[in-house]
C-alpha positions in Angstrom: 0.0 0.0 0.0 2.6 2.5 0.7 4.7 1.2 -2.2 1.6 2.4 -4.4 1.2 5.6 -2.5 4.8 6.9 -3.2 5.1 5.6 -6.4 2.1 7.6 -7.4 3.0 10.9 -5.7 6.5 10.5 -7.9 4.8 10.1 -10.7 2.0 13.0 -9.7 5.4 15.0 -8.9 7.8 14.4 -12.4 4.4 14.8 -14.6 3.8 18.3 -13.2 7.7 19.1 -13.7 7.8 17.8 -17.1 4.5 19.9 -17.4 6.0 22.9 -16.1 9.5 22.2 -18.0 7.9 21.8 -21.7 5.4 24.9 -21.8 7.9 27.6 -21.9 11.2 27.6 -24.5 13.0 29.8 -26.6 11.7 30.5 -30.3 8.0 30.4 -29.3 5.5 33.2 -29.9 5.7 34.9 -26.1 9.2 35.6 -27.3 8.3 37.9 -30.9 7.2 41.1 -30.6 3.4 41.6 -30.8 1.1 44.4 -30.7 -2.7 44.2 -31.3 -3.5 46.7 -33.5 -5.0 47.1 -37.2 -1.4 49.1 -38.2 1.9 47.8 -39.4 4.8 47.4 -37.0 8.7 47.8 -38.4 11.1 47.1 -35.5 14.5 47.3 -37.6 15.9 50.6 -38.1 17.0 53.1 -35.9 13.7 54.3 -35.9 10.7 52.2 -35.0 7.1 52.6 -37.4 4.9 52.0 -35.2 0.3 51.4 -36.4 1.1 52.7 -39.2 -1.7 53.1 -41.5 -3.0 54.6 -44.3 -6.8 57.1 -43.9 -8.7 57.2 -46.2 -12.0 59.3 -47.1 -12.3 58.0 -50.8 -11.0 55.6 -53.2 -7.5 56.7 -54.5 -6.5 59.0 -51.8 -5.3 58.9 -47.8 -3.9 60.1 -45.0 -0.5 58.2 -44.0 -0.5 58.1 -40.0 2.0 56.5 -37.5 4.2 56.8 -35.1 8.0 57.3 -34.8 10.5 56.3 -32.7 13.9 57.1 -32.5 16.1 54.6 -30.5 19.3 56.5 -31.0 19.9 58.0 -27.3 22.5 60.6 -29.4 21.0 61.7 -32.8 17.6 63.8 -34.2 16.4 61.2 -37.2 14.1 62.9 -39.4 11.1 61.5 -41.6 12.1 62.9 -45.6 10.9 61.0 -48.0 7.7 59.4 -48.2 5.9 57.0 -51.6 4.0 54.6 -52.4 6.4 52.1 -53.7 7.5 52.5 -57.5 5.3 56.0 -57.2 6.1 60.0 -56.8 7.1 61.0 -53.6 4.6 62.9 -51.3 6.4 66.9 -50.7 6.7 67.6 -47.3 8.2 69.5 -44.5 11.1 67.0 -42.7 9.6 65.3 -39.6 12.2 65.6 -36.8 12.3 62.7 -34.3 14.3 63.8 -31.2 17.0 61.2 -29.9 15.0 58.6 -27.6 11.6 60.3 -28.1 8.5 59.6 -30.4 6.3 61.5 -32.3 3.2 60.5 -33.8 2.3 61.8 -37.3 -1.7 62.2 -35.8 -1.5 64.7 -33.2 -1.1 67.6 -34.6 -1.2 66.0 -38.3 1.6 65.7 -40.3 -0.9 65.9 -43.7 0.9 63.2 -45.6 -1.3 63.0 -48.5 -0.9 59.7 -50.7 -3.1 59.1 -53.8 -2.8 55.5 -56.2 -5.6 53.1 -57.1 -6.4 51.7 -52.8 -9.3 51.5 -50.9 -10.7 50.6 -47.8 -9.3 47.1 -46.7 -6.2 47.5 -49.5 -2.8 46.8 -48.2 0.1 49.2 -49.8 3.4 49.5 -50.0 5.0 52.2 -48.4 8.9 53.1 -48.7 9.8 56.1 -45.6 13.2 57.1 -46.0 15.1 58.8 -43.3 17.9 61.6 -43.0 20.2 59.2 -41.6 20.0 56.8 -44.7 17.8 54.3 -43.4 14.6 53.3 -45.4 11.7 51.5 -44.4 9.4 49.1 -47.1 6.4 48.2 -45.1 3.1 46.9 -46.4 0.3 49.3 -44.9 -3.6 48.6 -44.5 -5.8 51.4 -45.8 -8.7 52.2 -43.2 -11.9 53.8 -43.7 -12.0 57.8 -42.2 -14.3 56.6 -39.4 -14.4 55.5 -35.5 -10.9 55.6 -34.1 -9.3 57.0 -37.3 -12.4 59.9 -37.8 -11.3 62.7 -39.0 -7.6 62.1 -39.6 -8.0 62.0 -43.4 -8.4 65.8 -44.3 -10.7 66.4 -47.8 -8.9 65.5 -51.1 -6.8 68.0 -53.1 -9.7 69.7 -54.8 -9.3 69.1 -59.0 -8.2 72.5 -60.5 -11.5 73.6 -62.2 -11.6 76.6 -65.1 -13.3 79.7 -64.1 -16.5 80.5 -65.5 -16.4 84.0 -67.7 -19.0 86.4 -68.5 -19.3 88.2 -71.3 
């Protein structure tokens, strides 16, 4: 009787180790980085693209919005160049990131207008190129102008239209 007693509180005991021992490793998904959210997350350069996604209002044109963060503890990186990949670069005033800090292109907005054939529910390719001669290819959702992202995709450039004349 007490043979069967210990025999089953060692096995109780190296099943519950074994248990323990196997559920946790290295390589598994705990150990990746993961962020829930609808935008797309580059982790490589210097400076990190964080939710990054594209708002739009209407077919063919959007708002490019993320966030920026600058792991280099000694150096401003700044955001200058910005296109659709194989497309025109978007003109724009530089976006400074300060050394260890973050900005985020929503707040106030940074109006980086893009315009190609996307919708809704589209993924795109983005290239951001950066002062320090890093550049980031990322493929970015397009999102509706609604709920969380309302009002973050200002009105389309307005189609130049001839005036009318009177004679």
């Amino acid at each position: 009787m007490q043979f069967r007693r210990s025999f089953a509180l060692t096995t109780a005991a190296v099943a519950l180790a074994t248990t323990g021992l196997s559920s946790c490793g290295f390589g598994y998904a705990t150990d990746r980085y993961y962020t829930p959210s609808v935008g797309t997350n580059d982790h490589d350069g210097t400076v990190k693209v964080l939710a990054a996604v594209i708002v739009s209002s209407e077919p063919g044109s959007g708002t490019f919005v993320a966030s920026l963060s600058n792991r280099d503890q000694d150096n401003d990186v700044s955001l200058t160049e910005l296109s659709l990949t194989g497309g025109e670069p978007v003109e724009f005033e530089p976006v400074v990131v300060e050394k260890a800090a973050l900005v985020n292109l929503a707040e106030p907005a940074a109006d980086l207008k893009l315009t190609c054939d996307f919708e809704a529910g589209n993924f795109v390719e983005v290239s951001l190129g950066f002062d320090n001669g890093e550049n980031v290819v990322m493929d970015v959702v397009v999102v509706p102008n609604a709920g969380y992202y309302a009002d973050l995709d200002g009105p389309a450039p307005a189609a130049e239209t001839p005036e009318e004349t009177t004679e």
